[in-house]
Legacy VTK file of the C-alpha trace (Angstrom):
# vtk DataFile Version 3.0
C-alpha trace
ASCII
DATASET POLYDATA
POINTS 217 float
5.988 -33.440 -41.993
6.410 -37.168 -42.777
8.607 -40.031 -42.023
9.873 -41.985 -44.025
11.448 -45.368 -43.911
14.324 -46.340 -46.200
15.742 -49.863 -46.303
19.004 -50.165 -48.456
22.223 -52.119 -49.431
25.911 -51.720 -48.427
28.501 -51.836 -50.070
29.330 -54.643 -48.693
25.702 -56.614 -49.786
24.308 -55.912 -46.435
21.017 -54.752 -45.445
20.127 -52.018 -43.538
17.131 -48.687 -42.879
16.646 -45.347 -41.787
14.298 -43.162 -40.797
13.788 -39.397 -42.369
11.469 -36.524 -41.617
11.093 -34.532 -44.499
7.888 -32.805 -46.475
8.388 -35.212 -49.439
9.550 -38.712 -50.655
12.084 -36.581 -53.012
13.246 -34.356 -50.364
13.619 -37.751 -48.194
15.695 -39.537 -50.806
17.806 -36.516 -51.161
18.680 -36.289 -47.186
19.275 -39.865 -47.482
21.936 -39.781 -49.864
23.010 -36.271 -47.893
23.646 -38.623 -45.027
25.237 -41.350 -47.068
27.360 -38.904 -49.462
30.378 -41.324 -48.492
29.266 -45.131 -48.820
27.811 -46.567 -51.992
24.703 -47.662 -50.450
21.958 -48.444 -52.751
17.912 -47.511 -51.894
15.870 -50.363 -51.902
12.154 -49.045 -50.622
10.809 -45.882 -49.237
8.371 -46.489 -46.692
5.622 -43.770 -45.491
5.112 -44.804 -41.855
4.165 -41.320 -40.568
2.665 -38.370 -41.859
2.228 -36.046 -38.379
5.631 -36.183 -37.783
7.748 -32.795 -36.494
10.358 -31.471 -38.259
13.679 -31.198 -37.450
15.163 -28.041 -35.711
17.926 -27.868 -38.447
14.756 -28.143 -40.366
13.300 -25.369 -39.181
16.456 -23.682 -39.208
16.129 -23.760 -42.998
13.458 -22.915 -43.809
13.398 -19.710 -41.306
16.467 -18.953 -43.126
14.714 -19.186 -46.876
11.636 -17.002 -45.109
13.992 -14.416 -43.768
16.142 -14.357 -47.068
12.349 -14.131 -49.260
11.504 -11.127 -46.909
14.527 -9.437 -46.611
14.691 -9.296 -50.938
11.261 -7.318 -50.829
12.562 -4.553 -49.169
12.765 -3.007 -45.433
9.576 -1.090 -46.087
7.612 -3.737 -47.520
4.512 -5.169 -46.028
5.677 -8.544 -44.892
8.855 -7.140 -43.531
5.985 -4.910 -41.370
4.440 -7.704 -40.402
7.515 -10.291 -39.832
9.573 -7.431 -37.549
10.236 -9.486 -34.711
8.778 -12.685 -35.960
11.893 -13.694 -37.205
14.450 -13.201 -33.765
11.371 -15.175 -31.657
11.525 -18.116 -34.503
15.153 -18.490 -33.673
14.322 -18.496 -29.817
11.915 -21.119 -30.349
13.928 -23.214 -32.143
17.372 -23.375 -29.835
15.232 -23.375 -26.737
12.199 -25.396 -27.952
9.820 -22.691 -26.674
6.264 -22.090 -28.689
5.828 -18.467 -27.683
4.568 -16.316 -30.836
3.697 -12.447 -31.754
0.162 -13.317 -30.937
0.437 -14.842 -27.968
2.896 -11.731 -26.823
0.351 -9.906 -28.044
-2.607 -11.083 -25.768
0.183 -11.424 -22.532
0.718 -7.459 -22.916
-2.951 -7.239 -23.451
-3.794 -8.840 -20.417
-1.220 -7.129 -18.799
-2.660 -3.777 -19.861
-6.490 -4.454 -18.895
-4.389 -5.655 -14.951
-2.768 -2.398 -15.061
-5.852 -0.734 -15.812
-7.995 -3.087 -13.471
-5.515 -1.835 -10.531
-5.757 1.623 -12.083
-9.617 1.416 -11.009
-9.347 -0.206 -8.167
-6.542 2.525 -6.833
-8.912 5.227 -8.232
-11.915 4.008 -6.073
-9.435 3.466 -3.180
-8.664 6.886 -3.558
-11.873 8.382 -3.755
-12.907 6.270 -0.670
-10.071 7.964 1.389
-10.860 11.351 0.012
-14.941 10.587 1.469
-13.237 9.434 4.467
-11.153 12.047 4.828
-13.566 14.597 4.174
-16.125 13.816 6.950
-13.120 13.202 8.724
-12.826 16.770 8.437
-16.796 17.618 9.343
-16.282 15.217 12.479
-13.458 17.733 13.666
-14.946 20.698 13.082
-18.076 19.940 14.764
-15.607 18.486 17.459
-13.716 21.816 17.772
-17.081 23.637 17.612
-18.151 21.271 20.606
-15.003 22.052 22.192
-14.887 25.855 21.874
-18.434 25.930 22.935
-17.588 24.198 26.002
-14.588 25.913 26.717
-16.529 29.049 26.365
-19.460 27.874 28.715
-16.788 26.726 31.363
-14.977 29.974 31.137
-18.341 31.618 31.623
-18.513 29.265 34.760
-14.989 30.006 35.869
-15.606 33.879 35.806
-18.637 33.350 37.834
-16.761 31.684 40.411
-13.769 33.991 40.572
-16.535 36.585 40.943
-18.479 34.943 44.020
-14.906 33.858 45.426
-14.139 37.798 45.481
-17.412 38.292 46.964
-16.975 35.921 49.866
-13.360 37.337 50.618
-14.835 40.849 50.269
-17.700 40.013 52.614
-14.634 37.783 54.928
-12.913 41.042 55.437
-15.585 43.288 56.485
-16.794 40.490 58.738
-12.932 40.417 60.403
-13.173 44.467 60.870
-16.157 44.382 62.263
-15.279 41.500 64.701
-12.027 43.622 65.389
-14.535 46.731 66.296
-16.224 44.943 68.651
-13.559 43.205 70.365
-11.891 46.537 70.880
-15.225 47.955 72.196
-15.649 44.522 74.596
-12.056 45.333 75.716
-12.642 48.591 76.736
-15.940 47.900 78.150
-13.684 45.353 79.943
-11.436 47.514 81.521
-14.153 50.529 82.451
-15.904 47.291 84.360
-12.797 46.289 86.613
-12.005 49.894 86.759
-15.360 50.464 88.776
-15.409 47.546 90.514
-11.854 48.645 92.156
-13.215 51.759 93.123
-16.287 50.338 94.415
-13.353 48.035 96.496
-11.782 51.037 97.540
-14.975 53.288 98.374
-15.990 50.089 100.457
-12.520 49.663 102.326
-12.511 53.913 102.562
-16.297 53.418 104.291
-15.218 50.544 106.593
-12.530 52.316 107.872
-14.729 55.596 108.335
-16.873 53.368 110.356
-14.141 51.889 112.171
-12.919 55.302 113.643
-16.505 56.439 114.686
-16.949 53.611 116.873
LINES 1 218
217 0 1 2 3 4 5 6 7 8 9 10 11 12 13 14 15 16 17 18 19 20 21 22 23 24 25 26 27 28 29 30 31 32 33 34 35 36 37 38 39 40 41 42 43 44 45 46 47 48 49 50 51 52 53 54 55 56 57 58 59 60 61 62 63 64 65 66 67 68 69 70 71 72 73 74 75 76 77 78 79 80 81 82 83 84 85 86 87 88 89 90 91 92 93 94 95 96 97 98 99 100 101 102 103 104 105 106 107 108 109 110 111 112 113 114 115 116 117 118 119 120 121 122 123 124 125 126 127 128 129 130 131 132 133 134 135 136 137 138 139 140 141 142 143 144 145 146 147 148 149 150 151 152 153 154 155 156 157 158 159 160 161 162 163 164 165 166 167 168 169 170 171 172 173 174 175 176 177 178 179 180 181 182 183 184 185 186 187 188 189 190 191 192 193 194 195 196 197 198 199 200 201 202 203 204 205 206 207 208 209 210 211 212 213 214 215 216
């Protein structure tokens, strides 16, 4: 767009200028007397001081309308109505909230988006795989634990029987040793008694003899 400057006269004989942004001299003229539609003032010179210049969002507001209105005779179906679906709503956000966001650049963002998605998608695959490894020898770790164990619990029932075994044996062996011991005490006893038993009659034969002797004499 350009800018133009226009210097003029009032009404009154006084000087004064403006500045427009339009696409032409003629459209620039034309605003001007759009903007002066109720003086008399009089164009002097039109100036071209700018020729990057931005248009106006009332501006753009036009013109979207004129594009819209172009599209919308061609037909629903038609090719540029295809290609504008959307196109037109975003223009309009643009405009009131001075954005510069665009088809293509919504485009790329869900792009990106998409090759994030399937960057994580990867990334929660190879996670997954790496807890599935893990969790299988995981697995082979316990079973060769429980193998281990059952093995060891099988060795130190093994043991356990063994013991029970000998234990039996010793209280076995205990028992006979306590009759026997019994037997023999009983036998000492009664040895025991036939001792003292004789030794009192050898008392009495004695005391029997002494007084046998005592009479003779």
């Amino acid at each position: 767009m350009n800018t133009y400057k226009i210097t003029f006269t009032r009404e009154n004989g006084t000087q004064g200028a403006d500045h427009f942004t339009a696409p032409t001299e003629q459209r620039a003229r034309k605003d001007f007397n759009d903007c002066y539609r109720h003086g008399t003032g009089t164009i002097i010179s039109v100036e071209l001081i700018r020729t990057d210049a931005p248009a106006t969002k009332q501006q753009e507001r036009e013109a979207l309308d004129k594009i819209r209105k172009i599209v919308e005779q061609l037909g629903p179906d038609s090719y540029l109505a295809t290609t504008f679906e959307g196109c037109f709503d975003l223009a309009a956000e643009n405009i009131n909230n001075d954005w510069a966001c665009s088809m293509a650049d919504r485009a790329r963002r869900a792009e990106k988006r998409a090759e994030e998605a399937e960057e994580k998608r990867i990334e929660a695959e190879l996670g997954y795989n790496r807890l599935v490894d893990k969790l299988a020898e995981a697995e082979k770790d316990y079973e060769a634990a429980h193998a281990a164990a059952h093995a060891v619990a099988e060795e130190k029932d093994a043991e356990i029987a063994k013991l029970k075994a000998r234990i039996q044996e010793l209280l076995e062996d205990s028992k006979r040793g306590c009759e026997s011991i019994g037997a023999m005490a009983s036998r000492a006893g009664e040895a025991q008694r036939r001792a003292e038993a004789a030794e009192a009659e050898v008392i009495r034969l004695k005391a029997k003899l002494y007084d046998y002797m005592t009479r003779e004499g």
